[in-house]
C-alpha positions as CSV (number, residue, x, y, z in Angstrom):
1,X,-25.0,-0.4,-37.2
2,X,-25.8,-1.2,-33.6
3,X,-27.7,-4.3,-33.0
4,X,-30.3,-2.8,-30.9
5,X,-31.9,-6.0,-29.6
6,X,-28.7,-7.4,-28.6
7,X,-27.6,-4.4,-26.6
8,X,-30.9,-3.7,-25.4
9,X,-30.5,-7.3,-23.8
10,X,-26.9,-6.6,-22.5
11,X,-27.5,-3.3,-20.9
12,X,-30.8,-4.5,-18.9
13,X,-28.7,-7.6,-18.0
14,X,-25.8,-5.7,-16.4
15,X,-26.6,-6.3,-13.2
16,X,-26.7,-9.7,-13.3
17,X,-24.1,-10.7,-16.0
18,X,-21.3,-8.3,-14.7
19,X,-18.8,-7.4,-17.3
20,X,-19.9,-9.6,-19.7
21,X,-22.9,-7.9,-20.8
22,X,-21.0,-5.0,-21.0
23,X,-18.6,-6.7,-23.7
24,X,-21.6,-8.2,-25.5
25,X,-23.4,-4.3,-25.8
26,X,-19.7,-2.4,-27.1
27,X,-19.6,-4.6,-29.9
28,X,-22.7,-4.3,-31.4
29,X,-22.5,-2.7,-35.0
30,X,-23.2,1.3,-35.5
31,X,-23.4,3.2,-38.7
32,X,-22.0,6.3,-36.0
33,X,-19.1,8.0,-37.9
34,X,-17.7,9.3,-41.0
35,X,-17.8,7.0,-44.4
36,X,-16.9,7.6,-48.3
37,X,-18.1,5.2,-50.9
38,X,-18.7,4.3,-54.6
39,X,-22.0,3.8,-56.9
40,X,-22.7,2.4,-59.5
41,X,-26.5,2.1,-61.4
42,X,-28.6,3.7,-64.0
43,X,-30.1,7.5,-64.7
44,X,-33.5,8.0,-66.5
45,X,-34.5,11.9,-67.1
46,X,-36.7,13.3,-69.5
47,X,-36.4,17.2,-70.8
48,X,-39.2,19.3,-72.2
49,X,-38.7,22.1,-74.6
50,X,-40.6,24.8,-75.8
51,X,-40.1,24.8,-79.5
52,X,-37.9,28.7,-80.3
53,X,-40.2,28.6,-83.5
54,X,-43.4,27.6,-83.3
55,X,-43.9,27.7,-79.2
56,X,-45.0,23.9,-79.8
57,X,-43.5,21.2,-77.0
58,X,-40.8,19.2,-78.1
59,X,-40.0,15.8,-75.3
60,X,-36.9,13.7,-74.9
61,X,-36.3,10.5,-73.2
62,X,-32.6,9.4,-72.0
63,X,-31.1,6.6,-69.8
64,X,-28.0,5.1,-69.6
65,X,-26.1,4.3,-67.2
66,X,-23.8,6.2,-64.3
67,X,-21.0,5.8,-61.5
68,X,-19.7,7.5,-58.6
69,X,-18.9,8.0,-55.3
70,X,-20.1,9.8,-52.0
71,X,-18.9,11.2,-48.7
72,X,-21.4,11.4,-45.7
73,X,-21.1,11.5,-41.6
74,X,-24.1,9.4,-39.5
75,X,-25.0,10.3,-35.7
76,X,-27.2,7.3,-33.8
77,X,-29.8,7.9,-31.0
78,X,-31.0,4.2,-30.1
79,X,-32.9,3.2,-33.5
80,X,-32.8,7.1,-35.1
81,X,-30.0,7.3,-37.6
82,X,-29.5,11.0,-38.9
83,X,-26.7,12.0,-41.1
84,X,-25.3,14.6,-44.0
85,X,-24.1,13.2,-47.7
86,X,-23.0,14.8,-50.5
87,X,-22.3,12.4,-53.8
88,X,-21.3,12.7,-57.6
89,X,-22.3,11.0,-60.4
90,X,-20.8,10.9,-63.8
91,X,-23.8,9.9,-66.6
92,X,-24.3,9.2,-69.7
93,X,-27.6,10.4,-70.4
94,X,-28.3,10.9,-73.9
95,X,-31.3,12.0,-76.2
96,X,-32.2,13.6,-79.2
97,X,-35.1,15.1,-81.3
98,X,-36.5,16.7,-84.2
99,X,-38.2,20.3,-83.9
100,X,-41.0,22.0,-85.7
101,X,-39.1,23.5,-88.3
102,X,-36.6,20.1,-89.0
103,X,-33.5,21.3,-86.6
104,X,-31.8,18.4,-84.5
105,X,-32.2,18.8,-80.8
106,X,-29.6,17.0,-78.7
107,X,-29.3,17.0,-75.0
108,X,-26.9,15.1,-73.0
109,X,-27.1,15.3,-69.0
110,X,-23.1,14.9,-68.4
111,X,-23.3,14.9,-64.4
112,X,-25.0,15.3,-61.6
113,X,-24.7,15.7,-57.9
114,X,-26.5,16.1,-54.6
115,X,-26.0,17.5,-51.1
116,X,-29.0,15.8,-49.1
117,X,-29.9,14.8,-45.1
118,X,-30.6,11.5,-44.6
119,X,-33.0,10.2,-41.8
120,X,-33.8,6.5,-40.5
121,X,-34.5,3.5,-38.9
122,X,-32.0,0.8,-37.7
123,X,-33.0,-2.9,-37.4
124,X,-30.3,-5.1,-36.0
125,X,-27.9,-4.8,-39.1
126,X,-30.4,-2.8,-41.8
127,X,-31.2,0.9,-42.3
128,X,-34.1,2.0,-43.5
129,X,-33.7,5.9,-44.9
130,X,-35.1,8.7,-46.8
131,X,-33.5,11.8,-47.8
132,X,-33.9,15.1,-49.9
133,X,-31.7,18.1,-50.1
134,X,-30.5,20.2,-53.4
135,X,-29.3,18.9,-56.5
136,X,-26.7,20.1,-59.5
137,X,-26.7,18.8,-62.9
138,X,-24.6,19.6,-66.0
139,X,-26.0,19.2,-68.9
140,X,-24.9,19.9,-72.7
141,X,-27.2,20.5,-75.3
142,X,-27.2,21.2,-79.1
143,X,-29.3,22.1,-82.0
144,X,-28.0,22.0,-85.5
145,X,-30.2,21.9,-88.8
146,X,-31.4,24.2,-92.1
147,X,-32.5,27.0,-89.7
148,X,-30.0,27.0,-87.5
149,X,-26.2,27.4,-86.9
150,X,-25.0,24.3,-84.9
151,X,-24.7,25.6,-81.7
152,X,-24.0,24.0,-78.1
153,X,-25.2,25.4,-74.8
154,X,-23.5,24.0,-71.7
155,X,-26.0,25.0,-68.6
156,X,-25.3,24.1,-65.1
157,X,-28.7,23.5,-63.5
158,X,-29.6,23.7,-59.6
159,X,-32.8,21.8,-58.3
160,X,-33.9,19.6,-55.5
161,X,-34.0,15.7,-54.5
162,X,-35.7,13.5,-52.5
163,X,-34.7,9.7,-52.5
164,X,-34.9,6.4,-50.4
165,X,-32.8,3.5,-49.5
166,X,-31.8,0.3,-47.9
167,X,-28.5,-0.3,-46.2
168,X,-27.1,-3.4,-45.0
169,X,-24.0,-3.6,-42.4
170,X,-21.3,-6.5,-42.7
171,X,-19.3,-5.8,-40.5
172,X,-18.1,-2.8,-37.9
173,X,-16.1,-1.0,-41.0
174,X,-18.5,-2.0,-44.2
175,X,-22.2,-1.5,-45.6
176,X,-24.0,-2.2,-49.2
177,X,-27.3,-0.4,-49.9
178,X,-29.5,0.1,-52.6
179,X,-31.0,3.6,-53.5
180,X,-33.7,5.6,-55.3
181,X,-33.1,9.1,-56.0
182,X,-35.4,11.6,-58.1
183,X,-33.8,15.1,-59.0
184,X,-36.3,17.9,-60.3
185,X,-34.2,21.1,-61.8
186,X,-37.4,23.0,-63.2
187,X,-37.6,24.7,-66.7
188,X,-34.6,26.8,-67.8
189,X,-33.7,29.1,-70.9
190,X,-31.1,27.8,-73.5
191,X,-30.1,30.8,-76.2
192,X,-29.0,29.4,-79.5
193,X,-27.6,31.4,-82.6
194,X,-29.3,31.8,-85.8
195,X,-27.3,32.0,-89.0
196,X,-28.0,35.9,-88.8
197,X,-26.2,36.0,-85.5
198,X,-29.1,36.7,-83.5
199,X,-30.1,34.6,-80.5
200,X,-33.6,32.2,-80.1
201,X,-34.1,31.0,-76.6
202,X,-35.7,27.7,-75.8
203,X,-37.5,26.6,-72.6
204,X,-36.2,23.1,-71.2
205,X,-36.6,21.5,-68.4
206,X,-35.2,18.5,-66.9
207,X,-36.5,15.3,-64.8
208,X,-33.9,12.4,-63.7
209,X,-34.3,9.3,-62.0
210,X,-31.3,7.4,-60.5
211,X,-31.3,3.9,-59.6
212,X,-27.5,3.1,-57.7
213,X,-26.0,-0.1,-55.9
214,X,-22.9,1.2,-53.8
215,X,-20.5,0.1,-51.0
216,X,-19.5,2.3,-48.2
217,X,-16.4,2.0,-45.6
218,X,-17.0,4.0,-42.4
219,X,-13.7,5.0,-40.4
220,X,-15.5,5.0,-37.3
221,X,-17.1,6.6,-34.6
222,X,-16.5,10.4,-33.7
């Protein structure tokens, strides 16, 4: 990330320090370029259901925690920083419940993923950023009990994001940050088996919250 002060300094200097300024201003620090990274951090999501039986709502709460990595490109226009990410996160989000009629609901939220924009400000060595774009999730869920087969539904659920973040450069080639990330997917239909072999659907949705630490290494500018 360019040290926008610095160079500011440098450039309006140029006439009177010569090549020196110039020297000073090309080795500022720029988040210009392609980078790929890793994460670490914890999820939190609750999912609601509508209960197949009594049409009553059944809510679970999960957290644990998740890892991953991203790939993203920045462009810089003096303190506007504007890139494209895409990341994955593998999670261990787990939760259970009991229905109306005494079945076992279990969800687990196996992975998610996001293809966002980012936008933001540079200060010296520190971004500043939001970003939103779609989100993926793959979750797993199961219902077993005295009306009810067990039976497992594996759904792969498409939503949205929005998030914000700090990120710190150490040097020309490395940065840390710090991120929030919330991923809405809506409510979706599951269909479970009853022991007749006929099918009861159930409404869930599904909120998560990610909380990540990572460390990026950018290859430079393009």
């Amino acid at each position: 990330m360019r040290s926008f002060r610095q160079c500011g300094r440098s450039a309006a200097g140029a006439h009177a320090g010569g090549r020196r300024a110039g020297r000073l201003c090309a080795a500022g620090l720029q988040l210009v370029g392609i980078y790929v990274g890793g994460h670490l951090g914890g999820g939190f999501a609750d999912s609601q259901w509508s209960d197949p039986f009594t049409a009553a709502n059944d809510t679970f709460s999960k957290s644990g925690f998740l890892g991953g990595g991203q790939i993203g490109v920045n462009a810089q226009f003096n303190w506007l920083v504007v890139g494209l990410e895409g990341d994955f996160s593998w999670t261990g989000l787990n939760g259970s419940g009991i229905d109306s009629a005494g079945d076992t609901i279990t969800t687990n939220t196996q992975w998610t993923s996001t293809a966002t924009g980012r936008v933001g400000a540079a200060f010296d060595r520190l971004l500043v950023y939001g970003k939103g774009g779609v989100a993926f999730a793959n979750e797993q869920s199961s219902v077993a009990g005295p009306a009810l087969n067990p039976s497992t539904v594996t759904t792969l659920r498409t939503g949205w994001t929005a998030g914000a973040g700090l990120e710190y450069a150490l040097n020309e080639n490395w940065t840390v940050r710090a991120e929030y990330d919330f991923l809405g997917f809506g409510s979706q239909p599951l269909n479970f088996t009853t022991p007749g072999g006929a099918a009861v659907t159930s409404n869930a949705s599904l909120n998560v919250q990610e909380v990540k630490a990572g460390l990026n290494f950018k290859f430079g500018q393009f």
